[in-house]
Structure formats: structure tokens, C-alpha cells
C-alpha positions as a LaTeX table, in Angstrom:
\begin{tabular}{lrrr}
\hline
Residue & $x$ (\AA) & $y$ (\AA) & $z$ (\AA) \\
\hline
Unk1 & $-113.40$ & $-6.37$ & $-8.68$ \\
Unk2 & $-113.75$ & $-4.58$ & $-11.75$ \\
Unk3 & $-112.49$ & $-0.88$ & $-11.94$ \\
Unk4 & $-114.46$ & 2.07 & $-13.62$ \\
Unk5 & $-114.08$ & 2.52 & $-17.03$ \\
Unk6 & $-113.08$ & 6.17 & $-16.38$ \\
Unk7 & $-110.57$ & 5.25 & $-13.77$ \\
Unk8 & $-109.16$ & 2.75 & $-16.33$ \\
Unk9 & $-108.70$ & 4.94 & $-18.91$ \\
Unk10 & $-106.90$ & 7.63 & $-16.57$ \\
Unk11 & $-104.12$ & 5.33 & $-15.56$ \\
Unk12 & $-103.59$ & 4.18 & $-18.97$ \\
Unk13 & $-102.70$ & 7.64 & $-19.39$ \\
Unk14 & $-100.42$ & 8.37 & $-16.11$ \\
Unk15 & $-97.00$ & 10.15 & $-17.40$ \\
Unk16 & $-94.19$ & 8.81 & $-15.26$ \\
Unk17 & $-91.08$ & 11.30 & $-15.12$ \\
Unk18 & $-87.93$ & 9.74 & $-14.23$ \\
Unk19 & $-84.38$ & 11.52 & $-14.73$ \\
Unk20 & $-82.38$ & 11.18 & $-17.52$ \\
Unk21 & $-79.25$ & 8.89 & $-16.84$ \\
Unk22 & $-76.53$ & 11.32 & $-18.82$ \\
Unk23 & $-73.14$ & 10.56 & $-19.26$ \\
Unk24 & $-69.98$ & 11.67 & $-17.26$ \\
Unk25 & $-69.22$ & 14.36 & $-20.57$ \\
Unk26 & $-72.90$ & 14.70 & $-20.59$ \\
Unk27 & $-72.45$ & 16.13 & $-16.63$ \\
Unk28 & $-68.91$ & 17.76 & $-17.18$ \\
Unk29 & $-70.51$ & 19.97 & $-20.23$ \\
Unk30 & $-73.55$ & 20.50 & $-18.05$ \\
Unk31 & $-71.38$ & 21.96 & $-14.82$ \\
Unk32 & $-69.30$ & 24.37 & $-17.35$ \\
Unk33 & $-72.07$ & 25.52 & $-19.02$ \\
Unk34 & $-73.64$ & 26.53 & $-15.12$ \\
Unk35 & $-70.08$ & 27.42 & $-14.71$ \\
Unk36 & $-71.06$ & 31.04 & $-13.50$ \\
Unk37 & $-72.26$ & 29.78 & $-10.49$ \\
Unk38 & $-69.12$ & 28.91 & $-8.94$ \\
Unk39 & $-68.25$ & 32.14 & $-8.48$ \\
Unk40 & $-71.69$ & 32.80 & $-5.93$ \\
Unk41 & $-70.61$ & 28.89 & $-3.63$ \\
Unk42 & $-67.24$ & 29.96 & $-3.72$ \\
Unk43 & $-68.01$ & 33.35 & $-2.41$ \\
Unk44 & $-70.56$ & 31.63 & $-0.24$ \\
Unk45 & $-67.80$ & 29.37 & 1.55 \\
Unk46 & $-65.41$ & 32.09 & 2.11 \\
Unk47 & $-68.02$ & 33.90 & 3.89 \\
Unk48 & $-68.01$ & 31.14 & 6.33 \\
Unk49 & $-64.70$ & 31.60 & 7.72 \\
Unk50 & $-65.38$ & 34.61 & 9.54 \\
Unk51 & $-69.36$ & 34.69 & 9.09 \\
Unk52 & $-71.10$ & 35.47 & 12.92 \\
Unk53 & $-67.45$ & 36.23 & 14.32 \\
Unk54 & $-66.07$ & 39.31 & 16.21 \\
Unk55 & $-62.68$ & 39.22 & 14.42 \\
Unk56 & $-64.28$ & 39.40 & 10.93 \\
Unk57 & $-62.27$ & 38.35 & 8.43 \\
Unk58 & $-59.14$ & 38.56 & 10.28 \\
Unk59 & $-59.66$ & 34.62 & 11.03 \\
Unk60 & $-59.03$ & 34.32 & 7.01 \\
Unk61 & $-55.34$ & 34.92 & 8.28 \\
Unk62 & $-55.40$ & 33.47 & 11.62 \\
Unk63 & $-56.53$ & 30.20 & 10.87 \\
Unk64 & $-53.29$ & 29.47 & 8.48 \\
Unk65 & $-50.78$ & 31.21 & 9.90 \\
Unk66 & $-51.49$ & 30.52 & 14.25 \\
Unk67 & $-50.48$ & 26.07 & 13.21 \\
Unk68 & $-47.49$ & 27.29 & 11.50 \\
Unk69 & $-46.34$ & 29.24 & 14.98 \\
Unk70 & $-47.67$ & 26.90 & 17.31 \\
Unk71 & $-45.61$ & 24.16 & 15.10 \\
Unk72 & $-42.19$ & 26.27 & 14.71 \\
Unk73 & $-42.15$ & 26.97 & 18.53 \\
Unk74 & $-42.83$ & 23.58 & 19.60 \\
Unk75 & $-41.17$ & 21.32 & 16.37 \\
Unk76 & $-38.26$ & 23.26 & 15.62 \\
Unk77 & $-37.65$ & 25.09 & 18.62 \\
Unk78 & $-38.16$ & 22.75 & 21.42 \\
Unk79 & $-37.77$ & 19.01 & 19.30 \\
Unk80 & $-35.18$ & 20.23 & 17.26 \\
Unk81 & $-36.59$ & 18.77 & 14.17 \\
Unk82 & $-34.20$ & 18.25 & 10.80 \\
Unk83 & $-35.29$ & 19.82 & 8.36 \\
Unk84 & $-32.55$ & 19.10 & 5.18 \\
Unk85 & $-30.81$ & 21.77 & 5.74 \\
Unk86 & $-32.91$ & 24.50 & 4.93 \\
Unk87 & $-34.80$ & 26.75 & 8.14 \\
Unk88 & $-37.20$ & 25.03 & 9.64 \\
Unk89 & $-39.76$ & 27.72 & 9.29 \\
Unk90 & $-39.41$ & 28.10 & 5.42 \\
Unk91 & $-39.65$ & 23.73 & 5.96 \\
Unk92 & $-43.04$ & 23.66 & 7.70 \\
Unk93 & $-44.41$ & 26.17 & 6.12 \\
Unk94 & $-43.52$ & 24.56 & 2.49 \\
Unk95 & $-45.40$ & 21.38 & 3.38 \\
Unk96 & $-48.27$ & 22.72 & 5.92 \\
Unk97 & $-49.27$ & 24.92 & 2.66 \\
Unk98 & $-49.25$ & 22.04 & 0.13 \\
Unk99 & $-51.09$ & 19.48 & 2.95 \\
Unk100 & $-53.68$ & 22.33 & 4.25 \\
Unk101 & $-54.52$ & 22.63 & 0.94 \\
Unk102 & $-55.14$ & 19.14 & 0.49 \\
Unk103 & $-56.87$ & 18.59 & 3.69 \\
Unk104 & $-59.16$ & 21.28 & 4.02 \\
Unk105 & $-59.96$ & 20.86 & 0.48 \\
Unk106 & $-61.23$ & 17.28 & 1.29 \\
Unk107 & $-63.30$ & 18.62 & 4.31 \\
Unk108 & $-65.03$ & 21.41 & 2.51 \\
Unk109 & $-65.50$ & 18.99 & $-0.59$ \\
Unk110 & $-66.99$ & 16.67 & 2.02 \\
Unk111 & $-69.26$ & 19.57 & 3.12 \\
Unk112 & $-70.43$ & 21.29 & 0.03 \\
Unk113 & $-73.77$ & 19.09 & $-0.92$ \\
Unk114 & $-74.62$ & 19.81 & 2.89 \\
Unk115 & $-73.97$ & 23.34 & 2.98 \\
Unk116 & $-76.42$ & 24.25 & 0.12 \\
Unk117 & $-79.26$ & 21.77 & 0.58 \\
Unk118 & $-81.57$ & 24.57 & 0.43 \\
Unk119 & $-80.50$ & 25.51 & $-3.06$ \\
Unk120 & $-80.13$ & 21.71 & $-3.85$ \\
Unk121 & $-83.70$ & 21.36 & $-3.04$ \\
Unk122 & $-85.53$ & 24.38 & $-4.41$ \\
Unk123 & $-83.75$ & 25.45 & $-7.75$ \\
Unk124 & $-81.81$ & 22.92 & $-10.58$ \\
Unk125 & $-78.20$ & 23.61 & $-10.96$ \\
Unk126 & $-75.76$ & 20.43 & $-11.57$ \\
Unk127 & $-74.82$ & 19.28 & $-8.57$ \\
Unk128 & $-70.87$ & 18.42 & $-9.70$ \\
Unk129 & $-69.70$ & 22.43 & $-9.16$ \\
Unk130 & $-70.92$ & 22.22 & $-5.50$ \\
Unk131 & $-67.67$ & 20.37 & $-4.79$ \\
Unk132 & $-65.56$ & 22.48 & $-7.12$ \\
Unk133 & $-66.71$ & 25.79 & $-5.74$ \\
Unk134 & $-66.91$ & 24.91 & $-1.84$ \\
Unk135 & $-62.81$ & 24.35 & $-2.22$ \\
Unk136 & $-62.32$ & 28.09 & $-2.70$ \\
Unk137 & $-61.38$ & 28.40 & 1.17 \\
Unk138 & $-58.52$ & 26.25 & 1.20 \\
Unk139 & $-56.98$ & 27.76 & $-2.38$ \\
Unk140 & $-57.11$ & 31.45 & $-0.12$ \\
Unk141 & $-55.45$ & 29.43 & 2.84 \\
Unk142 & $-53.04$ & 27.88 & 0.43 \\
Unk143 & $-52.05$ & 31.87 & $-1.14$ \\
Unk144 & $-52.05$ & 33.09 & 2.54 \\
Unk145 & $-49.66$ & 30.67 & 2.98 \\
Unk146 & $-47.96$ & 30.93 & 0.19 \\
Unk147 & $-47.64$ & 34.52 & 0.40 \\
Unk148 & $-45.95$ & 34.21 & 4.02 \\
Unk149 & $-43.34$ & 31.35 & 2.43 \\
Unk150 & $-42.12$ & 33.99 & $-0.09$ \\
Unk151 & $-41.59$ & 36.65 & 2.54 \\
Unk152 & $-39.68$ & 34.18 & 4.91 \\
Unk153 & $-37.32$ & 33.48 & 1.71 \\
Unk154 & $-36.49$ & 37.17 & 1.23 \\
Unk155 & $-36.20$ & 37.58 & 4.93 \\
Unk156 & $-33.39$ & 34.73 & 5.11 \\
Unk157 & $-32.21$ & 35.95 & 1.59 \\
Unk158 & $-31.06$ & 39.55 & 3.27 \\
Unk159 & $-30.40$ & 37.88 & 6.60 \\
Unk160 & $-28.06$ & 35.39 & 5.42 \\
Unk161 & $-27.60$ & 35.71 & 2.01 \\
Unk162 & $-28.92$ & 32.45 & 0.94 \\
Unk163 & $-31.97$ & 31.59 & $-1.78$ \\
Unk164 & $-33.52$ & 28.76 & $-0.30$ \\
Unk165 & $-36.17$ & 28.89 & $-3.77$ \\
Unk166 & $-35.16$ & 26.77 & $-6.59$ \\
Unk167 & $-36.89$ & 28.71 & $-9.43$ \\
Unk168 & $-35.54$ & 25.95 & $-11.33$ \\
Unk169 & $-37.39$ & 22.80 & $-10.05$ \\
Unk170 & $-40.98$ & 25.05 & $-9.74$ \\
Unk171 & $-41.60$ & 22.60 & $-12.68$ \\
Unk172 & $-42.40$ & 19.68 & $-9.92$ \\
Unk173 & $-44.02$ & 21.90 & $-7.57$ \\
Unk174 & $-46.76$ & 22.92 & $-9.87$ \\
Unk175 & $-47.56$ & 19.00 & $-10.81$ \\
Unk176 & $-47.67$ & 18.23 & $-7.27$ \\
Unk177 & $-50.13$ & 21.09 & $-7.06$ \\
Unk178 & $-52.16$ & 20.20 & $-9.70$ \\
Unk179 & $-52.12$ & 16.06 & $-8.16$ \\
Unk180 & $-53.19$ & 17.85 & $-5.01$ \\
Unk181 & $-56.10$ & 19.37 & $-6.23$ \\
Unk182 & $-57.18$ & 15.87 & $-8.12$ \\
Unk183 & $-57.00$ & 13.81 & $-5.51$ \\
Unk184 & $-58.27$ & 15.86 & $-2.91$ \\
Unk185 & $-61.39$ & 16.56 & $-5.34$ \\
Unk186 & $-61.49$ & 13.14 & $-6.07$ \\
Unk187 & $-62.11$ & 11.92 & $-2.54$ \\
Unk188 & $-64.35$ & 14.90 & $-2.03$ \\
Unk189 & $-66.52$ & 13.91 & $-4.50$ \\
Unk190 & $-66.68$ & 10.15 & $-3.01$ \\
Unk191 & $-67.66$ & 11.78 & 0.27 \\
Unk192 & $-69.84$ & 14.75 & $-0.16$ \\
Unk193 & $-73.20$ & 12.29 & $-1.07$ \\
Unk194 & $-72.75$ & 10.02 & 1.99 \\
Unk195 & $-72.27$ & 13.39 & 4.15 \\
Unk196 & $-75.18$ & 14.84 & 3.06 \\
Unk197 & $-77.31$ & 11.98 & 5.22 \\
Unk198 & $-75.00$ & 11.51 & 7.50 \\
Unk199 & $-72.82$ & 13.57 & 9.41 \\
Unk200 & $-70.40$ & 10.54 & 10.86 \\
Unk201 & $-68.80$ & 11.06 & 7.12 \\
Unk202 & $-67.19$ & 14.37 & 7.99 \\
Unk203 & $-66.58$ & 13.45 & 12.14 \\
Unk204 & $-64.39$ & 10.69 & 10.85 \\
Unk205 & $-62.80$ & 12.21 & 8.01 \\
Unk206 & $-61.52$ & 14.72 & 10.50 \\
Unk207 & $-59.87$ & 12.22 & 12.34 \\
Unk208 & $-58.51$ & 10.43 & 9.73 \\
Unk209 & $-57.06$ & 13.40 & 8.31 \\
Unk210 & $-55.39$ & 14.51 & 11.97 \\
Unk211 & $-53.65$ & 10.79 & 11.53 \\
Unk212 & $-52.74$ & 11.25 & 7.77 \\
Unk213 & $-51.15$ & 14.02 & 8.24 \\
Unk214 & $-48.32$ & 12.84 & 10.63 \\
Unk215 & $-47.54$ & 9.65 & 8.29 \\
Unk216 & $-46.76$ & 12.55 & 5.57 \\
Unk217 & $-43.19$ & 14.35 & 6.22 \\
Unk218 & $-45.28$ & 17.96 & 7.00 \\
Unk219 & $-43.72$ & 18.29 & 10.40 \\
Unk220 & $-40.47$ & 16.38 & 10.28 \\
Unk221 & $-38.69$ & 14.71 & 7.27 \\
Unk222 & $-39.76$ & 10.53 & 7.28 \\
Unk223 & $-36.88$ & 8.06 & 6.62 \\
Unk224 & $-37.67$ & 4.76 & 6.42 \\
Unk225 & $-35.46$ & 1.91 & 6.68 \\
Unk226 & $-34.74$ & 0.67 & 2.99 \\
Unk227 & $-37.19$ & $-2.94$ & 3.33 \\
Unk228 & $-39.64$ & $-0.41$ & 4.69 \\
Unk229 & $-39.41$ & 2.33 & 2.28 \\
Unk230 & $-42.11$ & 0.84 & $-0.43$ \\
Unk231 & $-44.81$ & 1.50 & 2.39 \\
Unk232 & $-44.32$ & 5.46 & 1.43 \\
Unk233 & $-45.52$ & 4.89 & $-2.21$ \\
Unk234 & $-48.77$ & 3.54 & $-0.48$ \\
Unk235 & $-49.20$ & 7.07 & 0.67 \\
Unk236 & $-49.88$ & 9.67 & $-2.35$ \\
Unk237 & $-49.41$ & 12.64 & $-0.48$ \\
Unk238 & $-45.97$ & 11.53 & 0.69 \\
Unk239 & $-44.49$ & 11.92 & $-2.50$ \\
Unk240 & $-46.75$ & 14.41 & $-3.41$ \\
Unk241 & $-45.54$ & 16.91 & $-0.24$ \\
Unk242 & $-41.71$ & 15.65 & $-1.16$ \\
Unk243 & $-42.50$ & 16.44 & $-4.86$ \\
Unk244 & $-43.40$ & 20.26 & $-3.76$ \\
Unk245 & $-40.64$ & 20.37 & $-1.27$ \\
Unk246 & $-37.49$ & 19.42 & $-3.96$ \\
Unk247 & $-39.98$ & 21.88 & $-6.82$ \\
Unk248 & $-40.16$ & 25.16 & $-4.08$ \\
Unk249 & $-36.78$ & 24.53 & $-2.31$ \\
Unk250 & $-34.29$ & 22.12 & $-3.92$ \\
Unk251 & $-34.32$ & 19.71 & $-1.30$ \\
Unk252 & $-33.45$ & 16.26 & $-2.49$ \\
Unk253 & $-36.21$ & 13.84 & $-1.41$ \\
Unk254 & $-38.50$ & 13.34 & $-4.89$ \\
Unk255 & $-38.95$ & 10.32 & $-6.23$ \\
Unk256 & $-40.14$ & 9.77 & $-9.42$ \\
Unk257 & $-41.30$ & 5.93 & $-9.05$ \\
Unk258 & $-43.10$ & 7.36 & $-6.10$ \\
Unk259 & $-44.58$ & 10.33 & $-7.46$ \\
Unk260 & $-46.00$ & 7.90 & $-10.14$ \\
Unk261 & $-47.36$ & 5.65 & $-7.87$ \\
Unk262 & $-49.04$ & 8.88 & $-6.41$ \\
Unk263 & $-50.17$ & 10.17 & $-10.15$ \\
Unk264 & $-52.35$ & 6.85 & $-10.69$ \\
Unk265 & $-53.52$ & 6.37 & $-7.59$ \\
Unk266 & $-55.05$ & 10.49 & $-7.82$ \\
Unk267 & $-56.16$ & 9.74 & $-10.98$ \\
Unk268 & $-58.32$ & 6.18 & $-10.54$ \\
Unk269 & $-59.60$ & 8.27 & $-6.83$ \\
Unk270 & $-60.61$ & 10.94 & $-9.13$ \\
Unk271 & $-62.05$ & 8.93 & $-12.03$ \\
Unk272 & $-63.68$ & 6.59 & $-10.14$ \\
Unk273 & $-64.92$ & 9.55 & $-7.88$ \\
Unk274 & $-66.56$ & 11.43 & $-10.80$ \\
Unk275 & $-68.30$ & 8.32 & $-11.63$ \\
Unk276 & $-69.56$ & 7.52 & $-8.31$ \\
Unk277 & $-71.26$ & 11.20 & $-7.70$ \\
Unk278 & $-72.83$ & 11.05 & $-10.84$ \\
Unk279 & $-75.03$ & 8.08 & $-9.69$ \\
Unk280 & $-75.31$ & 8.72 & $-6.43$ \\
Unk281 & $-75.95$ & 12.65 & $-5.81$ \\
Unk282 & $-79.48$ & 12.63 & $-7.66$ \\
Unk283 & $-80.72$ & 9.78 & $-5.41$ \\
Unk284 & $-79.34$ & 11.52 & $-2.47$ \\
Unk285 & $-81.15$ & 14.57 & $-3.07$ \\
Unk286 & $-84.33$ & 13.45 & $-3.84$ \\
Unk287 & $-84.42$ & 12.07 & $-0.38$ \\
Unk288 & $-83.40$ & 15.92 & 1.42 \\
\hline
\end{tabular}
């Protein structure tokens, strides 16, 4: 059958919009120019910590500090873990803050497309400082915990009279910092699109993050046979953690071949991350 004339000349007229496939600088330049926004998701997450609670924003502090007691009493005092020589408490904390940072930065990475679908769907912003912003929680965890590490050091430092900080080695501590926040941004940005269809993303990150953490010496030191020590490069944040440990306290477990192991592997997870969510986020949202 023939069609009308009219209704042949309309289609032969149809605009079809289709987004513009931009670059990865293209995006970066994008997400700092909109880089004022961060400031209103960051704010946004923090308010979640405490939002609809009777404590307020007292669970800012209890959430970091109540795993570093419950750990002491039952690690230190009752297992009598090692801990190199140095207090356990100043030991647990050191890693806890380094790994909570890590870890919770990878959950509320994971979470940050779902958390502001609304936006995502009503108004245009680029997409690539949801992830950036939604971390904000775990870098006020991460001073919290800081904060407490210093105070233990100047309680031991009048108690005992010995500086457990190496202000020397805070060199390595800062570049495990800054690996942290790569590859935990890095996998956050490989899991935030699948987690904003699916919630399974973020149930079994959870768990794999509970199991991570006790194949990373957080809680107790890990020493590994010599034939089995290459397994510990296979694990970034192991050297990572150590890294931290020897650049806060002097304690003499980093290894450089190790820590480089660790560097590329953060850097192809990030890389290949920023890549990924760049495809992937606009076809997830069209489908909200």
C-alpha cells in the first residue's frame, strides 16, 4: 500500500536525537566544569549517616570508632594478637582507618548512581561526580579515625615515652593514600551502573568486602611462608595497608615490588573503570 503524500513527506523530515559519544577528556572536563556540584552529593551523603536517627549525628563518630573497641577488646585483649611491636590499639587503628576508607568508599561509590536517580532523571549534570562526591562519608570516617590515631600516639608518648609516628616515612603513607582512593574509585565506578538496576551488586559487594578484609593484615599482621608469599602481591590492598603502616609508624613490612604490583593493578582498575562508566551510565539511565 501506498502511503499519503503528506505522511511521506513528514517522515522524510523526522529529527532523530541521539547522544553525543564524547571522549574520556571530553567527560573529565565536563565533571570539573559541574565541579560545584560535588559539594551539594557530598553534603547529601553525609546527611545519610545520621538522617531519620535519634542520636543525630553522633553516629558520624560511633560508626568508626565502636569496630575499633569491639576489635581491641576481643583481638588484642583476649587473642593476644602481634602487632610488630608497637600497641595494638595504635596497630588496628592504623590499618582499620586506611581499609574503612577503602571499603566504605567502594560501597558508597557502588551506591551513588542509586542514591540520586531522581536528580539523574529530571535535571543534566555529568554523571562521573556522582561517584566522586558520594565518597565524602568515608574521607570524614577516615579523619575521625585519623584524629583518634594521633591522640592514642600522644597518649603512649606521655605514658611511656615512646613516638610510635615516623614523621619520616609519612612519604609512603600519603601514596598509599592516594592508591587507596584510585582503586577504591576505580572499582566504584565499575559497580555503581550495574547497581543502579540491580541491587544484588551492592548485597554481594558487602560480602566480598567482609572476606577481603581478613586476607589484608587489618586485624593481625599476615606472614606467609616464603613459596606462598607471591599470593600477597595478588592482593593490592595488602601492600597498600603495609605501605601506610611502615609510612604512619615505622614498622618494617613494605615492599616495594609489592606496592608496585599494587600501583598497576589500581591504575588499569581505575583506567579501565573510567572507561567502562563512560559507556555504560548513559544507557543505564535512560532505562530509570
Amino acid at each position: 500500500m501506498d502511503l499519503p503524500q503528506e505522511l511521506t513527506q513528514a517522515d522524510s523530515n523526522v529529527w532523530v536525537i541521539q547522544p553525543r559519544r564524547e571522549g574520556l577528556v571530553a567527560r573529565l572536563r565536563d565533571a570539573w566544569r559541574y565541579r560545584a556540584l560535588m559539594r551539594f552529593f557530598a553534603s547529601k551523603s553525609i546527611q545519610k549517616l545520621y538522617r531519620r536517627t535519634v542520636l543525630g549525628r553522633s553516629w558520624i563518630f560511633i560508626r568508626p570508632l565502636f569496630p575499633l573497641v569491639v576489635n581491641t577488646l576481643v583481638f588484642g585483649g583476649m587473642l593476644r594478637v602481634g602487632s610488630h611491636g608497637v600497641p595494638y590499639f595504635i596497630f588496628l587503628t592504623t590499618g582499620t582507618s586506611l581499609w574503612d576508607l577503602f571499603a566504605n568508599s567502594v560501597m558508597w561509590g557502588t551506591r551513588s548512581l542509586d542514591m540520586n536517580r531522581g536528580f539523574m532523571s529530571k535535571i543534566y549534570l555529568p554523571r562521573l561526580i556522582l561517584p566522586v562526591a558520594a565518597v565524602a562519608p568515608a574521607y570524614v570516617n577516615f579523619g575521625i579515625s585519623l584524629g583518634l590515631l594521633l591522640i592514642s600516639v600522644v597518649y603512649y608518648r606521655v605514658t611511656t615515652g615512646v613516638l610510635y609516628l615516623t614523621p619520616v616515612h609519612l612519604g609512603w603513607a600519603l601514596l598509599s593514600l592516594g592508591m587507596t582512593a584510585f582503586l577504591a574509585l576505580g572499582i566504584g565506578l565499575w559497580t555503581s551502573v550495574p547497581a543502579l538496576q540491580v541491587r544484588d551488586v551492592r548485597f554481594t559487594l558487602s560480602y566480598v568486602m567482609g572476606f577481603w578484609v581478613f586476607l589484608t593484615p587489618i586485624l593481625y599482621p599476615i606472614n606467609l611462608p616464603p613459596r606462598w608469599a607471591w599470593a600477597i602481591s595478588l592482593n593490592p590492598m595488602a601492600a597498600i595497608v603495609n605501605a601506610f603502616k611502615y609510612g604512619m609508624l615505622g614498622i618494617d613490612v613494605l615492599s616495594v615490588r609489592d606496592l608496585g604490583i599494587a600501583a598497576l593493578i589500581s591504575i588499569v582498575i581505575f583506567v579501565s573503570g573510567l572507561a567502562y562508566f563512560g559507556r555504560a551510565e548513559c544507557d543505564a539511565a535512560d532505562k530509570l
